[in-house]
TORKOL-4160 file (C-alpha; in steps of 0.2 Angstrom, whole numbers, padded with zeros to 4 digits, m for minus):
236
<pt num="1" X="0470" Y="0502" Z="0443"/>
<pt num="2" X="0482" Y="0517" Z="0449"/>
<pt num="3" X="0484" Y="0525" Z="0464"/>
<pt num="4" X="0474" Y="0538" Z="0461"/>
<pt num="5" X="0460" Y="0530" Z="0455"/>
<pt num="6" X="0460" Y="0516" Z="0472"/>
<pt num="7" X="0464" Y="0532" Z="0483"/>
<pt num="8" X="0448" Y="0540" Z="0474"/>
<pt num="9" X="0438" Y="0523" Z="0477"/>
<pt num="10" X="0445" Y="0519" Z="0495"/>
<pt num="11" X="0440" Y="0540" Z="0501"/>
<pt num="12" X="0422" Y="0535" Z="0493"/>
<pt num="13" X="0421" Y="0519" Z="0509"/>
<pt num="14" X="0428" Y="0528" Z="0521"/>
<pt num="15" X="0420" Y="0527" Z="0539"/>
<pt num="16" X="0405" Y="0514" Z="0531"/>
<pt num="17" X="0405" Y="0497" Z="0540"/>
<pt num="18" X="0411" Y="0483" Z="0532"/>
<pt num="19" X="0392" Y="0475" Z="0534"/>
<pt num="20" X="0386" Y="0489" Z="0521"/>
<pt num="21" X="0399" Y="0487" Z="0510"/>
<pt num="22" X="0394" Y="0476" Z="0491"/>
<pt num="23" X="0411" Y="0468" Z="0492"/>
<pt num="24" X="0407" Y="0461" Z="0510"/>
<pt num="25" X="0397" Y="0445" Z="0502"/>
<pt num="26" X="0408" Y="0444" Z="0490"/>
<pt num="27" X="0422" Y="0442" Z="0504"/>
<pt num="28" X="0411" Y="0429" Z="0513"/>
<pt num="29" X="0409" Y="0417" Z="0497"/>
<pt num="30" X="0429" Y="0418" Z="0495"/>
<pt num="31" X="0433" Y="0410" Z="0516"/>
<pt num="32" X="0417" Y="0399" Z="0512"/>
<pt num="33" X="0407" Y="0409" Z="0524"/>
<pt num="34" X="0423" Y="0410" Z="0538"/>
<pt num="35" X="0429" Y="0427" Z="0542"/>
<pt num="36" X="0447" Y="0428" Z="0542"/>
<pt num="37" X="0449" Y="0443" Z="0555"/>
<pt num="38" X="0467" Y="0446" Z="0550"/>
<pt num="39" X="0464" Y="0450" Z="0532"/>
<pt num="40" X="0453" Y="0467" Z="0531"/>
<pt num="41" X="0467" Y="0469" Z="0516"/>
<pt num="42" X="0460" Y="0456" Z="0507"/>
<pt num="43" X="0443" Y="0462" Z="0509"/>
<pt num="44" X="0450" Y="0482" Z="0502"/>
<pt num="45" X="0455" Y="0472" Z="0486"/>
<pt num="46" X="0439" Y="0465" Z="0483"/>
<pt num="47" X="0430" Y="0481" Z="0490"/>
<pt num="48" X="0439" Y="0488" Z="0475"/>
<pt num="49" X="0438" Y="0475" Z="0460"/>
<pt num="50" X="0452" Y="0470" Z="0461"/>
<pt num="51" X="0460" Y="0451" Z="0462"/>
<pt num="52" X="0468" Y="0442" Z="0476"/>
<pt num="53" X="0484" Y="0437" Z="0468"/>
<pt num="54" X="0499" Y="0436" Z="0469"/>
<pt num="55" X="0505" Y="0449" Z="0459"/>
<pt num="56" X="0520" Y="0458" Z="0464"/>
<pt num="57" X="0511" Y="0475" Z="0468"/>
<pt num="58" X="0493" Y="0477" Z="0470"/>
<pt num="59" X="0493" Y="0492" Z="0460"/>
<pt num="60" X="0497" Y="0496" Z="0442"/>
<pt num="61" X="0512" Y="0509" Z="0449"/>
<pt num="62" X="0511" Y="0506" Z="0468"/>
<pt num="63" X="0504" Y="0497" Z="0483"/>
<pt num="64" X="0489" Y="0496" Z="0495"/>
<pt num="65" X="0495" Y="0492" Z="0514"/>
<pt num="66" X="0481" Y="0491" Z="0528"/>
<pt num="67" X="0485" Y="0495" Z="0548"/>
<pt num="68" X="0474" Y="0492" Z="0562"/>
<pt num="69" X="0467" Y="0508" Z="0570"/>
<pt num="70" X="0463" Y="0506" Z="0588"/>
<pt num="71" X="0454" Y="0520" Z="0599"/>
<pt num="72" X="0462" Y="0531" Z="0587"/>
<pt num="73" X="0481" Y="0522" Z="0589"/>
<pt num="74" X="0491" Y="0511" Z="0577"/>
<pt num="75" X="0503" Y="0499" Z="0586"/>
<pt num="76" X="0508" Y="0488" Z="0572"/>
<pt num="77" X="0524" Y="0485" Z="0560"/>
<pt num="78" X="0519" Y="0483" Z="0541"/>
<pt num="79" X="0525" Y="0472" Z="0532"/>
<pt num="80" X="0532" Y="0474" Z="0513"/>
<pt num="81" X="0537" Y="0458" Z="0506"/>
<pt num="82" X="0547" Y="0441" Z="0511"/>
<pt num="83" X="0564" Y="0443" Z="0515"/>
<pt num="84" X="0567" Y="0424" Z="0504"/>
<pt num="85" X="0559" Y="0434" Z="0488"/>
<pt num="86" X="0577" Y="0447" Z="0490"/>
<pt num="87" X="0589" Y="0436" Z="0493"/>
<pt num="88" X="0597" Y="0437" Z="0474"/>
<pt num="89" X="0595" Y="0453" Z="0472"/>
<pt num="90" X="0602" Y="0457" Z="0490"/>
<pt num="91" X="0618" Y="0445" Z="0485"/>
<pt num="92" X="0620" Y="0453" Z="0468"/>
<pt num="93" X="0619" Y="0470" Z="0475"/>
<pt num="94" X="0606" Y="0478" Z="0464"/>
<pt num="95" X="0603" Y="0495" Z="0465"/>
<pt num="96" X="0588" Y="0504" Z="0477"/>
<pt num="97" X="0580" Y="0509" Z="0464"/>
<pt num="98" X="0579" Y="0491" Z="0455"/>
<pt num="99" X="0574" Y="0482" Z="0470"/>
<pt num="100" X="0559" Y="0472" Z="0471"/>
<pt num="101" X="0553" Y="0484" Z="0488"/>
<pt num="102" X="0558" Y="0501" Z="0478"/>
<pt num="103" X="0546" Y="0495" Z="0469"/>
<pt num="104" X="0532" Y="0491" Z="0479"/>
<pt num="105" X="0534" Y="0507" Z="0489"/>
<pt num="106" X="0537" Y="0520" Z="0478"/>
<pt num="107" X="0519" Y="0525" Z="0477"/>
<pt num="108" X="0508" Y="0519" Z="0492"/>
<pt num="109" X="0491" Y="0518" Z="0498"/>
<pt num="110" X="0491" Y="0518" Z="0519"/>
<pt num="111" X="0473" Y="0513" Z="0523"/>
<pt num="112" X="0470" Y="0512" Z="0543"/>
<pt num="113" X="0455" Y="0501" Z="0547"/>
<pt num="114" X="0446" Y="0504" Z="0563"/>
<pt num="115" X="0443" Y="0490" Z="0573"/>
<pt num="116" X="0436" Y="0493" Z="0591"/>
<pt num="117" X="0425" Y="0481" Z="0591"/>
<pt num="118" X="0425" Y="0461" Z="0588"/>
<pt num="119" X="0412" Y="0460" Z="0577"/>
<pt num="120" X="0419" Y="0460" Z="0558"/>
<pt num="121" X="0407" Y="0466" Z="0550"/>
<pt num="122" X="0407" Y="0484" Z="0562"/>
<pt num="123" X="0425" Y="0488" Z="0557"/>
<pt num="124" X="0426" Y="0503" Z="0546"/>
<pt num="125" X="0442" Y="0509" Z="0533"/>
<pt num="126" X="0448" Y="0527" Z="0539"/>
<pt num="127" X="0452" Y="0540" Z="0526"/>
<pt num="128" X="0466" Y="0534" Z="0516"/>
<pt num="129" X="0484" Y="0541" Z="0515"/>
<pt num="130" X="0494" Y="0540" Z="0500"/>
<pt num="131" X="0512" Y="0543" Z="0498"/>
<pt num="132" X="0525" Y="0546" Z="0485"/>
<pt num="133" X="0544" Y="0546" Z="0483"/>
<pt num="134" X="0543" Y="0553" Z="0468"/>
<pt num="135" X="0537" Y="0570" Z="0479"/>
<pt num="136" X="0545" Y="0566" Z="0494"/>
<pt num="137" X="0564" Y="0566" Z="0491"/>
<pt num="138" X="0568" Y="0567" Z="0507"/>
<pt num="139" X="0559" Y="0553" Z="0514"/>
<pt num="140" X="0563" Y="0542" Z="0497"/>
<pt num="141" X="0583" Y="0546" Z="0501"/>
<pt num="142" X="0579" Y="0541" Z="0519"/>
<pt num="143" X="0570" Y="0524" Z="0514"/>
<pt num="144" X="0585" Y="0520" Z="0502"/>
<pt num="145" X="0598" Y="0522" Z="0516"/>
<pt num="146" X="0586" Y="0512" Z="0528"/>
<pt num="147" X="0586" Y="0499" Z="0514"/>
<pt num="148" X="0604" Y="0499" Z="0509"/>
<pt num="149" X="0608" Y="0496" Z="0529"/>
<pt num="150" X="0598" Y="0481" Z="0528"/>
<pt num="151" X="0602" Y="0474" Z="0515"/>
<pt num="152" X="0622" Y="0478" Z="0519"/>
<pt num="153" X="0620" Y="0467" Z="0534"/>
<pt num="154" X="0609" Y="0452" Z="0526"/>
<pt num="155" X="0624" Y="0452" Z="0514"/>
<pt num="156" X="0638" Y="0450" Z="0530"/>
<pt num="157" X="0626" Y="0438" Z="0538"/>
<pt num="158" X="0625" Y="0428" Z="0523"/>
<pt num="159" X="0644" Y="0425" Z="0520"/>
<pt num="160" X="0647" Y="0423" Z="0539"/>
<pt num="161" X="0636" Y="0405" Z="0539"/>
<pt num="162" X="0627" Y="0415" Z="0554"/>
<pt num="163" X="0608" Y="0418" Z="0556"/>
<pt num="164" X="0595" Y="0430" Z="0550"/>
<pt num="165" X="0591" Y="0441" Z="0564"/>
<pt num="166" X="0580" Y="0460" Z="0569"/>
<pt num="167" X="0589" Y="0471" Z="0559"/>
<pt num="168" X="0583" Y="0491" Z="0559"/>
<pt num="169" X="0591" Y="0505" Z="0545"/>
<pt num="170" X="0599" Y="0519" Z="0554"/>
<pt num="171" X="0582" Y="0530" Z="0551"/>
<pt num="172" X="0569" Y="0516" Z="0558"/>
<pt num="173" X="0559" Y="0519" Z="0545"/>
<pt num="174" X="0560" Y="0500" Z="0537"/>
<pt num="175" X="0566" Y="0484" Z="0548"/>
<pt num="176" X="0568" Y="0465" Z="0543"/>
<pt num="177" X="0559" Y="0454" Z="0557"/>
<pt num="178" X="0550" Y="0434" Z="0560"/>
<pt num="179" X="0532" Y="0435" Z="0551"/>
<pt num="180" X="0529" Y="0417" Z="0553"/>
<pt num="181" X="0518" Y="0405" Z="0563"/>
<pt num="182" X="0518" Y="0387" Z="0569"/>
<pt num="183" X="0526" Y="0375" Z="0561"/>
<pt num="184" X="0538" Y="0387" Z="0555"/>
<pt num="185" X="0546" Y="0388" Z="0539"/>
<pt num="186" X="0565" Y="0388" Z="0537"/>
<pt num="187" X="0572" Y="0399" Z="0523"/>
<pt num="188" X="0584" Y="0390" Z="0512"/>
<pt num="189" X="0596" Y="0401" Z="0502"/>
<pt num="190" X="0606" Y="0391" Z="0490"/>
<pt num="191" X="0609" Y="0376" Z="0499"/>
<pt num="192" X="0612" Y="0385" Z="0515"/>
<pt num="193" X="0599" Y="0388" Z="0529"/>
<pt num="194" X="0599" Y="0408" Z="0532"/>
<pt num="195" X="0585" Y="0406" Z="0545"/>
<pt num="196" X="0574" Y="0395" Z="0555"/>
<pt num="197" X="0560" Y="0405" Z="0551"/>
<pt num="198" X="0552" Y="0417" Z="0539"/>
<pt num="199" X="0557" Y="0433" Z="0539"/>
<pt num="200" X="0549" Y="0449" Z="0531"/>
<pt num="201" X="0556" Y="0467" Z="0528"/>
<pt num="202" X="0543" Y="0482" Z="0532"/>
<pt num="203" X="0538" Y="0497" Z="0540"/>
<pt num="204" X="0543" Y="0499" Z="0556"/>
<pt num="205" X="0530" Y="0503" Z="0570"/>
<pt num="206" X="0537" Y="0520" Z="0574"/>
<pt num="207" X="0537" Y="0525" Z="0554"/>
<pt num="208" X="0517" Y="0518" Z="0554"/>
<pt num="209" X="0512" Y="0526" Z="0569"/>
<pt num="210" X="0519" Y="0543" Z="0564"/>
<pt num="211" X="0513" Y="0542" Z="0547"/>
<pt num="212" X="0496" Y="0539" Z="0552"/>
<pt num="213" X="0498" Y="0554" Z="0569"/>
<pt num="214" X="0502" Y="0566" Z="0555"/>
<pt num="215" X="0488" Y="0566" Z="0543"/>
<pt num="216" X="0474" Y="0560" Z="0557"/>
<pt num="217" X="0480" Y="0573" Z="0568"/>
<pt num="218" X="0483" Y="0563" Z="0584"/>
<pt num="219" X="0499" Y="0560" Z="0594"/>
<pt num="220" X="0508" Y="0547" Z="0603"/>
<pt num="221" X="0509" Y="0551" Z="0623"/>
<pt num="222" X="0527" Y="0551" Z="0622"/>
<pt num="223" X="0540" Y="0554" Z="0606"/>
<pt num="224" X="0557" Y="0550" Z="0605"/>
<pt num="225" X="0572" Y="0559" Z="0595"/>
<pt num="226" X="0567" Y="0545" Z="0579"/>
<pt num="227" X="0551" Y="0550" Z="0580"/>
<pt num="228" X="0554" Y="0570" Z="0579"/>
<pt num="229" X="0566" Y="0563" Z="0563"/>
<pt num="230" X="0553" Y="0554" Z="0556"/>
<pt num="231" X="0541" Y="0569" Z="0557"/>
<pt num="232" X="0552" Y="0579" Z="0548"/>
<pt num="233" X="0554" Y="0567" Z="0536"/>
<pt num="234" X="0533" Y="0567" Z="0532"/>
<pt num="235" X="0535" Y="0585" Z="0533"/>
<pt num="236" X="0536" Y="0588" Z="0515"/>
């Protein structure tokens, strides 16, 4: 499926609870009848057709992310893809454009999913926002540096023997952080432990936040100088 279709398709559910959704049996038969509350993703894909895999993006030329909408505010980083899955390419110094997150994110689906109330089968998708590099240059040259930063300092961590650690590009668009759970799960990089934990690179909260303030038309009580940067980034 391409983006345009799903954003067609995802515009179509907007605002209808997940209990009146067809795909909301179809999501009950796949946790054997016990709601994983974390994965209103999951429950998109199948909204849509489409399989949970493990394919590298969800779309035939992009990527669907979700982000939990609360009383109107996001508050959430989003994650892209393991940091374990970029280690070669990171080490052989592939190019922005040939990376596995250039990839991912060139064309992306933003879908906030309201969730005010406990019950699962109340929460609502919100109007979908898609975004292209391919249209935006500013905000794609902005993501490369972001990328290029990250990935510049995974590389001196690496050959220092140190630890994986928070790292943010210069625009805070895109970060690396922990995105594991107990017991965690040490990444092993060629013999050499990188991490005691799992680490993911994604969205950062600011990008997210002001992503979704822009095309929901709310605000944030307070906005810093990255904030106004990022703003003009989405202006396109």
């Amino acid at each position: 499926m391409k983006t345009e279709t799903a954003f067609y398709k995802i515009s179509e559910i907007a605002d209808i609870p997940f209990r009146n959704l067809p795909a909301y049996q179809d999501y009950q038969e796949v946790v054997n009848g016990k709601t994983n509350k974390g994965y209103a993703g999951q429950f998109l894909l199948l909204a849509l057709g489409l399989p949970l895999d493990t394919a590298l993006n969800d779309l035939e030329d992009g990527e669907i992310k979700t982000t939990i909408l609360k009383n109107n505010m996001t508050r959430e980083w989003v994650p892209i893809t393991q940091v374990g899955h970029l280690l070669d390419e990171i080490t052989e110094h592939a190019a922005w454009t040939s990376s596995k997150v250039y990839k991912k994110i060139r064309n992306f689906i933003l879908v906030p999913c309201h969730k005010n109330s406990k019950n699962f089968q109340e929460w609502s998708f919100a109007k979908p926002i898609k975004v292209s590099l391919n249209e935006n240059k500013k905000l794609a040259q902005a993501l490369a540096e972001d990328y290029n930063d990250i990935a510049d300092e995974i590389s001196r961590i690496l050959q220092s023997g140190k630890l994986l650690r928070t790292i943010n590009g210069r625009n805070y668009l895109m970060q690396i952080r922990t995105k594991d759970n107990h017991p965690y799960y040490p990444i092993n990089y060629r013999g050499q432990i990188v991490s005691n934990k799992k680490y993911a690179i994604g969205f950062t909260t600011r990008f997210i936040r002001n992503l979704v303030n822009m095309h929901r038309g709310t605000t944030s009580p307070s906005q810093s100088k990255y904030d106004k940067r990022i703003l003009e980034l989405l202006d396109n």
